[in-house]
C-alpha positions in Angstrom: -6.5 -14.5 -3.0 -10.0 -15.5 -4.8 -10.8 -12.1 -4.8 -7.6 -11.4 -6.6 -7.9 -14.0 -9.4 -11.6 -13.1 -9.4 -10.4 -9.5 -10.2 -7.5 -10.1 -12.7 -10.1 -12.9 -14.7 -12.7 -10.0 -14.7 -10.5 -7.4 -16.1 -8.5 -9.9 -18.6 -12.4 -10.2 -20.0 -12.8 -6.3 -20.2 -9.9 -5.8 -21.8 -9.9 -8.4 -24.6 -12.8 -6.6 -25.8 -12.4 -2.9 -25.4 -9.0 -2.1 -24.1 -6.2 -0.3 -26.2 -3.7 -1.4 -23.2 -3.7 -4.4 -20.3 -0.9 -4.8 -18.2 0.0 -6.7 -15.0 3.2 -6.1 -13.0 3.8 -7.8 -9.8 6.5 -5.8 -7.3 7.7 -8.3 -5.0 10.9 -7.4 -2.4 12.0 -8.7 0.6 14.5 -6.4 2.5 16.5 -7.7 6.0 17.9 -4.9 8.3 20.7 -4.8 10.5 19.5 -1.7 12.7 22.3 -0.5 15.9 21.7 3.0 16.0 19.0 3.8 13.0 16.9 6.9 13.7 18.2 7.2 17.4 21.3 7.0 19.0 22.0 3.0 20.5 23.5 3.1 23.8 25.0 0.1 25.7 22.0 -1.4 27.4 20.3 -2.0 23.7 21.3 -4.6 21.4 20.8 -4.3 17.9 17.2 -5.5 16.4 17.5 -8.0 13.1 14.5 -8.5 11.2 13.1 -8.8 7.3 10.2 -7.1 5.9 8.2 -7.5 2.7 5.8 -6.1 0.1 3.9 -7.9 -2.3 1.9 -6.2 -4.7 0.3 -6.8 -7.8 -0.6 -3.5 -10.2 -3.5 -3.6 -12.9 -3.4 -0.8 -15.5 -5.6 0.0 -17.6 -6.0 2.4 -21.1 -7.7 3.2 -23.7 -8.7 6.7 -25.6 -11.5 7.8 -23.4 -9.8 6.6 -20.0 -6.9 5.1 -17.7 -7.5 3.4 -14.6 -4.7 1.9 -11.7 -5.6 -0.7 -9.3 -2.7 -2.1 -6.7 -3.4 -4.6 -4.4 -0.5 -5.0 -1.6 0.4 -7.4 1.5 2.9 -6.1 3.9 4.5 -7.8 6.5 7.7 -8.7 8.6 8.8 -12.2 8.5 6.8 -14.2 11.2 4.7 -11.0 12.5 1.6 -13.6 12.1 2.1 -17.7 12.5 2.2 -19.7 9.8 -1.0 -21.3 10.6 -3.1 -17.6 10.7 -6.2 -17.5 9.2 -6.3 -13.8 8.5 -3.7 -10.8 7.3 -4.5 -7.6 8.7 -2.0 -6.0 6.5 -3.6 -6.7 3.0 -4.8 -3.7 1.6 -4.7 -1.3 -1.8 -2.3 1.0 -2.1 -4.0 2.5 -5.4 -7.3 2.2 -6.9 -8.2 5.2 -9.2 -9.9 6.0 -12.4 -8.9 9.1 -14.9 -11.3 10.3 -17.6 -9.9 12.0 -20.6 -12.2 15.0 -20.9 -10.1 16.7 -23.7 -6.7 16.8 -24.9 -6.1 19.2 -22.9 -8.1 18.0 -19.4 -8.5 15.3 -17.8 -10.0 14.4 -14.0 -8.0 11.4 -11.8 -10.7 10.3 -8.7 -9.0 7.5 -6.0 -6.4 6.2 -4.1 -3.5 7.6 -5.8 0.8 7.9 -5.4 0.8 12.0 -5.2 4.3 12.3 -6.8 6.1 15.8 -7.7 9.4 17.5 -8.2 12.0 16.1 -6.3 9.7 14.1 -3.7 10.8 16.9 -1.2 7.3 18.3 -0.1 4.8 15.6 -2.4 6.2 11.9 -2.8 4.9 8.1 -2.8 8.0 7.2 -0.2 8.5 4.1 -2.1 11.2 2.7 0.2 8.9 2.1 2.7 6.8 -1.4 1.8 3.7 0.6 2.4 4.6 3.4 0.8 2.7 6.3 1.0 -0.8 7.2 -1.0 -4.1 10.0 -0.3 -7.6 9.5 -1.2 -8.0 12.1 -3.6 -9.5 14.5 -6.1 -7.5 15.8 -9.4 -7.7 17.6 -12.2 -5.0 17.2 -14.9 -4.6 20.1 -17.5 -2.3 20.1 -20.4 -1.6 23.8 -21.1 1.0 23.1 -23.8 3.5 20.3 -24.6 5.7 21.8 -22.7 3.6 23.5 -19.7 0.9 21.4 -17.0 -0.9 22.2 -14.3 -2.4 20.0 -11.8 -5.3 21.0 -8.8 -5.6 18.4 -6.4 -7.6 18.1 -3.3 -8.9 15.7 -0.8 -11.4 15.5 2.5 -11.1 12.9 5.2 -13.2 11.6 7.4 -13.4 7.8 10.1 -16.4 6.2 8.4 -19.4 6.6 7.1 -21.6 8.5 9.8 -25.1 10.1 10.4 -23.7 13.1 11.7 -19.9 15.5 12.2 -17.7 13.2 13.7 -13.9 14.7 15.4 -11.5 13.4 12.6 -9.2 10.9 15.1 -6.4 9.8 12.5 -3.3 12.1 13.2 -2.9 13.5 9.3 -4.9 16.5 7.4 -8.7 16.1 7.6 -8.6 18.4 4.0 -5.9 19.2 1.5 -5.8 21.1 -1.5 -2.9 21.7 -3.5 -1.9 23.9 -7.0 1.6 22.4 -9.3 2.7 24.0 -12.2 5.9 22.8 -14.1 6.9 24.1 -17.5 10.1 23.6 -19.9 12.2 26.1 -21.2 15.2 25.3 -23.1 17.3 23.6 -20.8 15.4 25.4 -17.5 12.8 23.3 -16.1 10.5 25.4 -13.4 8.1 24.4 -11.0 5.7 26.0 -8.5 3.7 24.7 -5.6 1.1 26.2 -3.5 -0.1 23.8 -1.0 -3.1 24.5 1.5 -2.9 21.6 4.8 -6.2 21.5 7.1 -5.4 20.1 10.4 -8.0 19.2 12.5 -7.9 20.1 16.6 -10.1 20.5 19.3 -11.3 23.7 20.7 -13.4 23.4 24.0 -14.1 19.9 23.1 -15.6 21.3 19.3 -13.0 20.2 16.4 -11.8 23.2 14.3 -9.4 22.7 11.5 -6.1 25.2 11.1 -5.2 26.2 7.6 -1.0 26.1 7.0 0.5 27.0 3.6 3.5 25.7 2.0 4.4 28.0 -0.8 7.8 28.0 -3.6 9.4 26.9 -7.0 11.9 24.6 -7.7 14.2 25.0 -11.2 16.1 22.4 -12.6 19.3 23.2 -15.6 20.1 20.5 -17.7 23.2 21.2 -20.1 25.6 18.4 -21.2 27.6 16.8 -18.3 25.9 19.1 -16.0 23.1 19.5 -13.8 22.2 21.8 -11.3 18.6 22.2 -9.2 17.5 24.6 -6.5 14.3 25.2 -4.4 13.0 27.3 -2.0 9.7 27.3 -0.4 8.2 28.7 2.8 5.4 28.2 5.5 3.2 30.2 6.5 -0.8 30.0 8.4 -2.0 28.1 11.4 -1.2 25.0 12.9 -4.2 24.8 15.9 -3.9 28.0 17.3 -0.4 28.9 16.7 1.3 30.5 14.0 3.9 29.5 11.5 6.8 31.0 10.3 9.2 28.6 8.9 11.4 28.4 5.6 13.4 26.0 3.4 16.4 26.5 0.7 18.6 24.3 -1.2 21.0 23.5 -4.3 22.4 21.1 -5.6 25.2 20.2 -8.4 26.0 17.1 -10.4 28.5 16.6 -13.1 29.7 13.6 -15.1 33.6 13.6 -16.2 32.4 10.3 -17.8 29.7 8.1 -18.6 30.0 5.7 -15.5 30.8 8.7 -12.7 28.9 11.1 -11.3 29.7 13.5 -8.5 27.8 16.2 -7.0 27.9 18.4 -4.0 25.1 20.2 -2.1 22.7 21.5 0.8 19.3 22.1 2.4 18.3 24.8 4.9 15.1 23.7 7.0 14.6 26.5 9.3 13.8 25.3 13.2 13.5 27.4 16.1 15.8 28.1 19.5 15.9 25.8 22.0 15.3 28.8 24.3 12.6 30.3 22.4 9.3 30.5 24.5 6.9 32.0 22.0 4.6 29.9 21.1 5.4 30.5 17.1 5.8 27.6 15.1 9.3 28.3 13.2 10.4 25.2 12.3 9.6 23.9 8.6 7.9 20.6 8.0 8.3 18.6 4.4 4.7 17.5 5.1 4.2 14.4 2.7 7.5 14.1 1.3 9.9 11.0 0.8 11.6 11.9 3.7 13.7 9.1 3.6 15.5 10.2 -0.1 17.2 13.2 2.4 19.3 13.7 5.4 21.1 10.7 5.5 19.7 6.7 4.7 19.9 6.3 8.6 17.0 8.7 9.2 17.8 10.8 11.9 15.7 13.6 10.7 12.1 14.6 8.8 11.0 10.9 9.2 8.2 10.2 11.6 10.7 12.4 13.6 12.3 15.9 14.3 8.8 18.1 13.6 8.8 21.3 15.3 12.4 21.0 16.3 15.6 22.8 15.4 15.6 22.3 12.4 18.5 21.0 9.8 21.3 22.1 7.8 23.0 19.5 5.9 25.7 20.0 3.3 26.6 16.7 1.4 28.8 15.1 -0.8 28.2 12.5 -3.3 30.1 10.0 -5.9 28.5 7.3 -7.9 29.8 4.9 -10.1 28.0 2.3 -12.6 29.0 -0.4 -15.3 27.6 -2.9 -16.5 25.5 -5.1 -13.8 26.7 -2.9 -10.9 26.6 0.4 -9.4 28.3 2.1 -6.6 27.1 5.4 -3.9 28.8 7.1 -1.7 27.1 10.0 0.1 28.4 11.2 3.4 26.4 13.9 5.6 27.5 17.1 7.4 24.9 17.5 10.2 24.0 21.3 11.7 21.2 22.5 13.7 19.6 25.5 11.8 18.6 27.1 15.3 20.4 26.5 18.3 20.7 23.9 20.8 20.4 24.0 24.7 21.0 21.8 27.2 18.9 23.7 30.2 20.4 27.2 29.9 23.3 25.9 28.1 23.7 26.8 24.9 25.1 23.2 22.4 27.3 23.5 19.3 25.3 23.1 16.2 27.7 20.4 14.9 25.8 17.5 14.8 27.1 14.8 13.4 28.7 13.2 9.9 26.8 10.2 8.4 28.5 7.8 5.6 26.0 6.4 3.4 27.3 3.0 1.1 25.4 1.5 -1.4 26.0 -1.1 -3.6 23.9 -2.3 -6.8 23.5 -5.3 -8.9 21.4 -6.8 -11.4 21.0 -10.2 -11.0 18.8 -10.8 -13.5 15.8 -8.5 -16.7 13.8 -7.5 -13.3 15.9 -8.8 -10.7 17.7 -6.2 -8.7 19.9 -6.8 -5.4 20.9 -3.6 -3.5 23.4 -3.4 -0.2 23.7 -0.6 2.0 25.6 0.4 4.9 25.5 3.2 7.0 27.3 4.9 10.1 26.9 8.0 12.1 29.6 9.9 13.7 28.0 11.7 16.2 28.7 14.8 18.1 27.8 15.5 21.7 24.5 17.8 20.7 23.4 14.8 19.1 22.8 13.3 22.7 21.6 15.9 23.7 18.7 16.5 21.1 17.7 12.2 20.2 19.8 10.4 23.5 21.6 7.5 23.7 25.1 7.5 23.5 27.1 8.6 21.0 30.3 6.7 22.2 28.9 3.2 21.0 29.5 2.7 17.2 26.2 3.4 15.1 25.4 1.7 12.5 23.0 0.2 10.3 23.2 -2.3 7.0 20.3 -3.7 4.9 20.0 -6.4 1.7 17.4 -5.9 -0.7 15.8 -8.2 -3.1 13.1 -7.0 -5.8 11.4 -8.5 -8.5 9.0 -6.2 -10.9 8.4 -8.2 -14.0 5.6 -7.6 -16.0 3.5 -10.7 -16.0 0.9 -10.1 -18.7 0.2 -7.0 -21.8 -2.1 -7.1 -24.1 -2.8 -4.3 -27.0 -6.1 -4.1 -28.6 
């Protein structure tokens, strides 16, 4: 905490003097879960867990004409994970700290802990509904082509700690990433394009080598009136150690407002997977990589978070209808669940049918930066679901949550 205070006094002084913009905004939210059934099936013998987590997190940002810089200090924690009299926090850490110089109009460089944020969230995203949420340690370059055309080139290199010579990479994530986004505007078309190159390190005879994977597509948005309609496709090709990969993704999606305070829409994805009977060694089953995994597939997820890699992949077709007035909001989203290759059971061939999730949620603004949000899930699941997560399908699966969160901006000052 002295550091902290030490910090905010430090760049209070800084800015008084030079800034153009000082701002501090504190992001606090506590969130208790209900979970019976969340991720994997619950079967009889297992009661449900009951717990509360919580981020705290303080954000510095910084502007003026020649630069911009983000600092965002963060404690995580579930209630009573340490005691009350601890001296310590292992948790504590910073989720961003990153510099940008503005080289040009037209260019600018971004070097730090940074949120990696693009499109939909489907392949690059900051997963911001877990309290850690998700950042790299990374290089960019910014470029403005046009006002209505950008392009980004990112990259980063990991490595354990500081050493005097190579050292095997031991965190399971890329040990190098570089990645190309283009997005332009035209009309009411918005177009995007990704090229993503993903290092991963493994051991060869003891000696680490690093496979090279590539995730390559476009998304398009159409925005006209009451209606909105997106679509992307990507696909996946290189190494992952020594095999190969051959995997592909497609979806759609459609959104219409009869009024101001309803929205429906309607859609699907298509992540490709591979037979359960398949013995080549091929890797066919696609992987959103660094996505926010948890914005898909159902809140409950069953799928694409910290789960379901190299699997049979997914199709799911889903329905949504949203209503807001005032204070409150409403969502609710229920899931169609397929397996995009098939199932087995031993030599048994499963239905694809997986299962149908309802998704509820409930919003209201208690207060100017005071939000409360409810949710409540369920899974219907079939009898492949068994087979390919376990547990037992019989006993109702379920999961609720509350969520509390305060963003205010505490302090802003304009030289």
């Amino acid at each position: 905490m002295r550091f902290f205070l030490t910090l905010v006094c430090c760049i209070f002084s800084y800015s008084i003097l030079l800034a153009q913009q000082f701002d501090i905004d504190l992001d606090i939210r506590v969130r208790p879960e209900y979970r019976n059934g969340f991720s994997i099936l619950a079967a009889d013998s297992l009661e449900p867990a009951v717990f509360a987590n919580q981020r705290s997190r303080l954000i510095f940002n910084y502007k003026n004409k020649f630069m911009q810089a983000k600092v965002s200090p963060q404690n995580i924690r579930i209630w009573g994970d340490v005691l009350t009299t601890a001296k310590g926090d292992v948790y504590s850490a910073f989720h961003e700290a990153w510099a940008e110089a503005f080289v040009s109009k037209k260019f600018s460089f971004r070097v730090g802990r940074q949120e990696l944020s693009y499109d939909d969230l489907r392949i690059l995203g900051s997963v911001d509904w877990l309290m850690q949420a998700r950042s790299h340690d990374a290089f960019l370059c910014l470029f403005k082509l046009d006002s209505l055309h950008v392009l980004h080139v990112g990259g980063a290199y990991n490595a354990n700690k500081e050493s005097l010579f190579k050292e095997t990479y031991l965190l399971q994530q890329y040990k190098t990433l570089q990645y190309l986004w283009y997005h332009g505007e035209i009309k009411h078309l918005g177009i995007s394009a990704l090229v993503l190159n993903n290092g991963m390190p493994y051991l060869d005879n003891r000696k680490e080598k690093i496979a090279y994977s590539q995730t390559i597509g476009a998304r398009f948005t159409y925005h006209s009136g009451k209606l909105n309609v997106d679509g992307a496709s990507y696909f996946q090709t290189g190494k992952i150690d020594v095999r190969k990969v051959k995997s592909s993704y497609l979806s759609a999606n459609v959104h219409y407002k009869p009024v101001k305070s309803i929205n429906m829409g309607a859609g699907f994805e298509f992540l490709s997977g591979k037979d359960g009977n398949d013995l080549a060694t091929d890797i066919k089953s696609f992987n959103p990589l660094y996505g926010t995994n948890h914005k898909f597939n159902g809140y409950m997820d069953y799928f694409y978070v910290g789960n379901h890699t190299n699997s049979v992949g997914l199709t799911d077709v889903y329905f949504n209808l949203g209503w807001s007035k005032n204070k409150f909001s409403l969502l609710l989203a229920p899931h169609y669940f397929m397996s995009s290759a098939d199932l087995y059971l031993g030599t048994d061939k499963q239905d694809n049918y997986l299962g149908t999730e309802i998704d509820l949620t409930l919003g209201y603004k208690l207060l100017e930066k005071v939000t409360l949000t409810a949710g409540y899930s369920q899974m219907f699941a079939a009898a492949s679901m068994e087979v390919l997560k376990g547990g037992d399908k019989s006993v109702t699966q379920n999961w609720a949550y509350l969520s509390i969160i305060f963003n205010p901006r505490m302090f802003s000052h304009k030289g």
